[in-house]
N, C-alpha and C positions, 0 to 999 in steps of 0.2 A: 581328511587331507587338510594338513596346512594353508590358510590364507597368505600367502610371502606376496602380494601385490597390495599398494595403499589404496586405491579408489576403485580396484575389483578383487573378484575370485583367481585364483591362479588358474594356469594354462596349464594343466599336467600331461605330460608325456614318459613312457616307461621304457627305458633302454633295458632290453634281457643278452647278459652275459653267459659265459659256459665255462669249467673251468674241469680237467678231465684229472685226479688224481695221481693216472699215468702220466701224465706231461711233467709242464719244467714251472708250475705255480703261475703262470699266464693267465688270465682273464682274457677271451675272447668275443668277440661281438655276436650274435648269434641274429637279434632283429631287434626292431623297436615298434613299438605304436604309433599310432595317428595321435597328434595333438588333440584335445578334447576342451576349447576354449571355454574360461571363465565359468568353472566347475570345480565342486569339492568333493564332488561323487561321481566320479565319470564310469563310466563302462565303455573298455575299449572294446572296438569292434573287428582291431586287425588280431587274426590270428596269427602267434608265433608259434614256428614249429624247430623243435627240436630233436637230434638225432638220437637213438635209442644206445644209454651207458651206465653200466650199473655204479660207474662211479661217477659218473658225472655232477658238479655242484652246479648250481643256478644263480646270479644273482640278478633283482630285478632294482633298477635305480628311478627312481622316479624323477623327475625333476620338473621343472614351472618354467615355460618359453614364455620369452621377451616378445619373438616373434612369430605368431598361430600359424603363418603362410607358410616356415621354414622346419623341416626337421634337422637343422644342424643347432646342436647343442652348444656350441660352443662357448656363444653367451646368455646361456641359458643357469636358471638361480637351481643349484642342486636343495633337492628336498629329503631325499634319503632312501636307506636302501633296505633290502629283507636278502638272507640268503636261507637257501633250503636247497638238498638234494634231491636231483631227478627221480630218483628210486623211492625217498617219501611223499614225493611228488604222484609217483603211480603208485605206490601204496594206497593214499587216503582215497583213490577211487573218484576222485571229483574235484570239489572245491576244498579251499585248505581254510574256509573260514577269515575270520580278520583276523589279521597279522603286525606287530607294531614296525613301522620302520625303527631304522638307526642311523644316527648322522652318521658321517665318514669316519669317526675314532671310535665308534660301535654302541656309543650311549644309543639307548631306547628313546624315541620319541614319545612326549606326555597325548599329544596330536601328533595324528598321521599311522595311515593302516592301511593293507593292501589285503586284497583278495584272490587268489590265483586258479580260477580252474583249467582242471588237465582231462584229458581225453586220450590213453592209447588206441592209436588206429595203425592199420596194417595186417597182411595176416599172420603177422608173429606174437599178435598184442597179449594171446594167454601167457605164451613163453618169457613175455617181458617181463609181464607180471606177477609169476611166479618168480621170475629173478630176482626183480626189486624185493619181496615179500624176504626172501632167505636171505638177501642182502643186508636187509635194515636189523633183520634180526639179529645178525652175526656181530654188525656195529654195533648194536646197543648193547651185546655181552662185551664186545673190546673193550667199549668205550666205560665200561662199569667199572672197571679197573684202571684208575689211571696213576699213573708214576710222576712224580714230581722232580727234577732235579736242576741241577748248576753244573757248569763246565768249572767253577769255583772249589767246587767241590770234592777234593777225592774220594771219598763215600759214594756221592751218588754215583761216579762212574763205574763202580761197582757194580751197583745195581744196574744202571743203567747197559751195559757188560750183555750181564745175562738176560734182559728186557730183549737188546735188540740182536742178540744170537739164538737164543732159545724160545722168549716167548712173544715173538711176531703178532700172533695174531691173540695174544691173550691177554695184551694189555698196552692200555696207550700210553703217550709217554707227552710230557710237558716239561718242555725247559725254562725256567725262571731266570733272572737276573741277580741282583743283591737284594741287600736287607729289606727294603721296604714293599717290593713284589713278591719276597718269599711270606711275610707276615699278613697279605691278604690272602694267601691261600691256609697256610699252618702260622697260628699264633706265636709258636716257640720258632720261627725264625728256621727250624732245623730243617735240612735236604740229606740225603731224598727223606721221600713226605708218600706214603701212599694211601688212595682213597679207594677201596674196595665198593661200591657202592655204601657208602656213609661209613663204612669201617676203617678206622684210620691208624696207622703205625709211623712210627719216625725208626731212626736208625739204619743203616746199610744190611747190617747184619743180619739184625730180625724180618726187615720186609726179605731178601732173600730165602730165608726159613720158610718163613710163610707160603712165597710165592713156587718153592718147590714143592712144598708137601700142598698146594691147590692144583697146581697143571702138572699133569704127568710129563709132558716133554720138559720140565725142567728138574725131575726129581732123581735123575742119575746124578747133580751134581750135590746132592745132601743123602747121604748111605741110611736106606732105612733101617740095617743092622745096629744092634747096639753099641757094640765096638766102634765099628765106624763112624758113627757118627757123633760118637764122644771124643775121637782123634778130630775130627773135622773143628767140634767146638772146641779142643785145647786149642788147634792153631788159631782159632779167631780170636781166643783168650790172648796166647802170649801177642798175637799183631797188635791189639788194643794196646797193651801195656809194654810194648816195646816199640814196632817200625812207627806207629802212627802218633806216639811221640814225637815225630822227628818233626810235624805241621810245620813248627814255627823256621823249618828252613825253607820250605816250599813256598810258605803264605807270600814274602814281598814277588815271588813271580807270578804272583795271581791280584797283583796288586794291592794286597791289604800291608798297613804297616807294621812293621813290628821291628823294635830294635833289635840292635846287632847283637846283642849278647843271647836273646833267644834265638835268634839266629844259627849262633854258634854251637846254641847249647841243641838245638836240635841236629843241627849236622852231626853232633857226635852222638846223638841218638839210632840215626841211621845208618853212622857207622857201623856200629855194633851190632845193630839189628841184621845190616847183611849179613856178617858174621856169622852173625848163630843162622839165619837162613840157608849162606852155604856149610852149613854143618848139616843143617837136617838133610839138605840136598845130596849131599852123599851119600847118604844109606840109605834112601828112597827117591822115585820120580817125583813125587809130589808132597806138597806138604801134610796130608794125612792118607798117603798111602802110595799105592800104584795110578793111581787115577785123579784127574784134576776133579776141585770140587769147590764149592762156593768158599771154601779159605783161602785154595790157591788167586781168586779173581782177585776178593778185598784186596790180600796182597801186592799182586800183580799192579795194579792199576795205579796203587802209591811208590811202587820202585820201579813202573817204567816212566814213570814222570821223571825221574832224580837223572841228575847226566849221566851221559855214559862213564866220565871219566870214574866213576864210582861204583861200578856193576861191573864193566868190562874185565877189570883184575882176576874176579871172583867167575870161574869154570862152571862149578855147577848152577849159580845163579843164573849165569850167562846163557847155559841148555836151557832151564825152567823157561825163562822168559820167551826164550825160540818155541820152546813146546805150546807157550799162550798165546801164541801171533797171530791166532783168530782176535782177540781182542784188541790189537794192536791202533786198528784206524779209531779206536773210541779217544785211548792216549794218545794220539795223533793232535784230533781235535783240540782235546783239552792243551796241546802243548802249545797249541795256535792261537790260544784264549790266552796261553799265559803271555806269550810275543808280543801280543795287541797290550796285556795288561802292562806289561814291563816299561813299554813303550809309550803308554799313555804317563803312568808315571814318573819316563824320564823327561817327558814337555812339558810335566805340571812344576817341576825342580826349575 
């Protein structure tokens, strides 16, 4: 424990929060300790008890009172916190050992360490405890897999697409900001970015591949016939070298700059490119066949960004798009990203 007092030991006191995965991202009070005056190693002796949730998160905040008589924190010096889930909480069976705090922006303390032991009681406590047990497991497979992406991005909404429609529980998802947040996770700056437990892929396209031929719920949308799935990779072919040209008209509503000549030159990129998309769309539902498939999303996700007044003309484009409108609230978002961006940009002018 931190010394934060000049001519003593601090006064530590532990506030325990709750915070239930099913809720609305609240932290709620749950209890606190007995202050434990002018000590750097205290052992509390109030017990907190908390209700039994397989999701429930913990956090324990420590902080050093001004005044030992008062449990009001108010003006009290925060020392820092640990969070850990209830469920590895009843896993480790006891105590969790020393633990490092972290200030309030999440750096690690060099000093300062908590120890937390747990106790299920009740006569449910086997039941609980096998739930935490198949709980923590199942997180540490989601969590192996994690997805990186940007609302900036039209690639990663791709991915991101088929993450949050098909594989729910098979991979987590992490949303970045710009350049310099995206290069402490991937060096090359690129989104989406996926980390398979130390396995790492860039590109929209190929983490998609990938991530169908590993989880069976996502592999109806990559044909494992041969045919098929050589139609699949021509249309990701021609999107690359046709619609996803158009970037540079898309980019100033996502706030980056780019003159007006790329601008134009990409709008007439996407002109075209509907074009020849409602051409394929006429002789077929999708763009590699009867069935939607990880070319139709790529797709998808960079022409429902573009205005209507540019899709709306075009009949078959127009069906396609209605046939994808499970994917719709993803481009929603991103559109709401691009609002804020446009916007930020016209008060920086």
């Amino acid at each position: 424990m931190p010394a934060l007092d000049f001519f003593s030991k601090s006064d530590p006191l532990v506030v325990v929060y709750a915070k239930s995965a099913e809720g609305d991202d609240k932290w709620e009070k749950v209890d606190q300790t007995e202050c434990v005056p002018n000590n750097l190693g205290p052992v509390f002796a109030k017990v907190v008890e908390v209700d039994w949730n397989t999701k429930t998160e913990l956090k324990f905040e420590v902080w050093d009172m001004d005044e030992t008589k008062t449990d009001d924190i108010s003006k009290a010096h925060y020392i820092g916190h640990y969070l850990v889930s209830l469920a590895d909480l009843v896993c480790i069976g006891g105590a969790t050992g020393r633990k490092h705090l972290r200030w309030k922006n999440g750096n690690v303390l060099t000093h300062g360490s908590i120890s937390i032991h747990a106790t299920v009681t009740g006569s449910e406590a086997e039941t609980a405890i096998a739930q935490a047990r198949e709980f923590v497991e199942s997180e540490a497979q989601r969590k192996a897999c994690t997805l990186y992406w940007s609302a900036y991005s039209p690639p990663s909404l791709a991915a991101l697409a088929v993450a949050k429609t098909e594989l729910v529980k098979e991979v987590r998802l992490q949303e970045l900001g710009r350049e310099p947040e995206r290069l402490d996770i991937n060096p090359s700056g690129v989104l989406p970015f996926l980390d398979d437990a130390g396995f790492h892929l860039n590109g929209a396209a190929t983490i998609l591949r990938y991530l169908c031929q590993k989880c069976p719920s996502a592999a109806h949308l990559h044909p494992s016939d041969l045919q098929g799935r050589a139609k699949v990779e021509q249309a990701l072919d021609w999107h690359l070298s046709n619609t996803a040209r158009g970037w540079p008209y898309l980019a100033p509503r996502l706030g980056f700059t780019m003159d007006q000549a790329a601008q134009d030159e990409g709008k007439k990129w996407y002109e075209s490119s509907l074009n020849g998309l409602e051409n394929v769309l006429s002789k077929q539902s999708f763009l590699a066949g009867p069935a939607p498939t990880i070319a139709d999303i790529v797709a998808y996700v960079e022409v429902a960004l573009l205005p209507a007044a540019m899709t709306s003309p075009l009949p078959n484009l127009t069906r396609w798009l209605q046939a994808l409108a499970v994917y719709e609230p993803i481009v929603a978002e991103a559109k709401q990203v691009m609002g804020e961006a446009s916007r930020g940009r016209a008060l920086d002018c």
